[in-house]
C-alpha positions in Angstrom: 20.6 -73.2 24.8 20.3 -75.8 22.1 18.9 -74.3 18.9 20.3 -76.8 15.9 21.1 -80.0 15.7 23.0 -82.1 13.1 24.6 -85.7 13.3 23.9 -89.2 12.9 20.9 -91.1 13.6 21.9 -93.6 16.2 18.3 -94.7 16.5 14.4 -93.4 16.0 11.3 -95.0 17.9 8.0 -93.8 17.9 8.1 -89.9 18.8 11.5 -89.8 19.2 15.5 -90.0 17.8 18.9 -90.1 18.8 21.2 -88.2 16.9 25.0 -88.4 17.8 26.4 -84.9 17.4 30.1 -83.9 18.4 30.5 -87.6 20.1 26.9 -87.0 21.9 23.6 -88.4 21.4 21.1 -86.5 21.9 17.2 -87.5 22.4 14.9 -85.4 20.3 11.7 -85.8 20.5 9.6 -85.0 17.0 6.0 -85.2 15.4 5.8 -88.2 14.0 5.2 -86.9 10.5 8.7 -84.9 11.3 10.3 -88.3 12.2 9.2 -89.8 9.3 11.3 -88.0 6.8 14.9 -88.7 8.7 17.1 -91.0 7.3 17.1 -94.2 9.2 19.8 -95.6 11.6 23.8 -94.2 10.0 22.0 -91.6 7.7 22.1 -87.5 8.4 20.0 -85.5 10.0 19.9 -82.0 11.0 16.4 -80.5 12.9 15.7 -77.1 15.1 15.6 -77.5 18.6 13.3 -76.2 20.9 14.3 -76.9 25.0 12.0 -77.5 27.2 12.7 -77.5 31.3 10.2 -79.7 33.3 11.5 -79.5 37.5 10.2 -83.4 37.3 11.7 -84.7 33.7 14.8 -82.0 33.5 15.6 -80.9 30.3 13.5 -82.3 26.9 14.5 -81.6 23.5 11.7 -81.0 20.6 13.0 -81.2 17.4 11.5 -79.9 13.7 12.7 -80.3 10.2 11.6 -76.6 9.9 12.1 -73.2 11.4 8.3 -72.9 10.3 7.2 -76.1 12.4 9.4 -74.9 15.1 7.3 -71.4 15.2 4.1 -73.2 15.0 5.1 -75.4 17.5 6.0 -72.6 19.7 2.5 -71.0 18.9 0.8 -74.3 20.1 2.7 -74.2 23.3 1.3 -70.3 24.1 -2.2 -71.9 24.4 -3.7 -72.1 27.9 -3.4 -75.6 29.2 -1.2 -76.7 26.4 2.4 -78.2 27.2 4.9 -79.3 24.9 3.8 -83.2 24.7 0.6 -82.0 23.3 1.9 -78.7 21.2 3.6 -81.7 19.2 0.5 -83.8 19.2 -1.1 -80.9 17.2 2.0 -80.4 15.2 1.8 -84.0 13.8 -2.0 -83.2 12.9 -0.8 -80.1 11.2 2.0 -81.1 9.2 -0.4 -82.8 7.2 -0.5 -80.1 5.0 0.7 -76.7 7.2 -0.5 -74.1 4.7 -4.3 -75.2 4.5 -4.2 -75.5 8.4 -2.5 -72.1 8.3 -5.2 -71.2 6.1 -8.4 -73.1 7.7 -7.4 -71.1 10.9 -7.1 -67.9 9.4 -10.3 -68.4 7.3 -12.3 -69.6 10.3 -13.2 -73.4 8.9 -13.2 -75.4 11.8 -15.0 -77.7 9.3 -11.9 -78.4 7.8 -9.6 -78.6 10.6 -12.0 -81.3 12.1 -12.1 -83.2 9.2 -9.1 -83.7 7.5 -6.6 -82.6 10.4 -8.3 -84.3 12.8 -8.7 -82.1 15.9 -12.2 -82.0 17.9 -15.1 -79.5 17.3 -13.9 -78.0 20.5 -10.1 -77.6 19.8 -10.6 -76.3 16.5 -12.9 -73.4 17.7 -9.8 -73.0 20.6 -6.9 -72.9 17.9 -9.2 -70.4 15.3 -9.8 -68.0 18.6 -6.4 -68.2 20.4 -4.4 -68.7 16.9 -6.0 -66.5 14.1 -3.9 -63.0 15.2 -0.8 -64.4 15.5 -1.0 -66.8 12.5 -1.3 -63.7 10.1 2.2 -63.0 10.5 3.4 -66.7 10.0 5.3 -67.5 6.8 4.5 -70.5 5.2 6.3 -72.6 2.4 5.1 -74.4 0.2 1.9 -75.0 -1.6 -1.9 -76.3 -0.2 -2.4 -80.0 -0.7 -6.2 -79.8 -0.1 -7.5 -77.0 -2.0 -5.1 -77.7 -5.1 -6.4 -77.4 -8.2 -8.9 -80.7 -8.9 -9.2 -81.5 -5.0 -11.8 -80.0 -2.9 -11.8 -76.8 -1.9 -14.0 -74.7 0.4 -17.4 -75.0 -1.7 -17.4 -78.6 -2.7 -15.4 -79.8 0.9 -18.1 -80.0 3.2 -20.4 -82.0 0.6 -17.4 -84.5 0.5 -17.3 -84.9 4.0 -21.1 -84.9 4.6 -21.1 -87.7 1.7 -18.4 -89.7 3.1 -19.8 -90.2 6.6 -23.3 -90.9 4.6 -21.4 -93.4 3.1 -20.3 -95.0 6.7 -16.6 -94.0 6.2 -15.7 -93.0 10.0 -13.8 -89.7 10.9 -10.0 -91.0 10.7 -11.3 -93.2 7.4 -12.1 -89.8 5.9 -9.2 -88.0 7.1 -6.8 -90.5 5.2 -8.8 -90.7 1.9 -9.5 -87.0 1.3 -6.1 -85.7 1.0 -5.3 -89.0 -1.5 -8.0 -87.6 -3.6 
């Protein structure tokens, strides 16, 4: 099994990267906030793997700048009706800032998690019931973007939200701005 990967970037597209490691290149496929952050075609990269065995695609590699994404990735995939594709669909939506979604899920505020993460009413309820026991015990680096000192935090959020769409900013308009603010 494939845990770790480092090599050259022989070439990234959107959701995925070929890294040539030990003369092989290797198709990873990554959030696209992940891919983001790799150096560009020459340049170094090194990401977790996760494998993934499909009887119709074979073998798929996920890769994540993290051991953290790569948990939370895992943590997607136990969902019901949730494969891999879509565990990293969620994963790009998280790594907006993955200790306030660690924290909107633990605290219950599917507000949040609809609003600046993005995910539907109905998907946020699913990741707060099927997520909130097992995401006590995951470790988290670095510091929340959203409820930093001067942003919004949980009292003053939802006005900012409400506001905004008052205002006729749509959902993904609101998304991008509040975090900038």
């Amino acid at each position: 099994m494939i845990a770790y990967l480092r090599g050259s970037v022989i070439a990234k597209s959107e959701g995925s990267v070929i890294l040539e490691a030990g003369g092989i290149g290797y198709e990873v496929n990554m959030a696209q906030a992940s891919l983001e952050t790799l150096p560009g075609k020459g340049g170094e990269a090194e990401v977790y793997i996760k494998e993934s065995i499909s009887p119709y695609d074979g073998t798929s590699l996920y890769g994540f700048n993290s051991l953290e994404e790569r948990e939370l990735f895992e943590l997607f995939k136990s969902m019901p009706n949730t494969g891999p594709k879509k565990a990293l669909e969620y994963l790009n939506k998280a790594l907006k800032s993955l200790p306030d979604f660690r924290k909107s899920v633990l605290t219950k505020d599917a507000r949040l998690l609809t609003g600046i993460f993005g995910f539907t009413a109905k998907t946020a309820e699913k990741l707060i019931s099927l997520l909130r026991e097992k995401m006590q015990d995951l470790k988290i680096a670095g510091e929340a973007k959203i409820s930093a000192e001067g942003g919004p935090d949980a009292t003053t959020l939802p006005e900012l939200l409400s506001a905004l769409g008052a205002l006729g900013y749509t959902a993904t308009e609101v998304r991008r701005a509040v975090p900038a603010l």
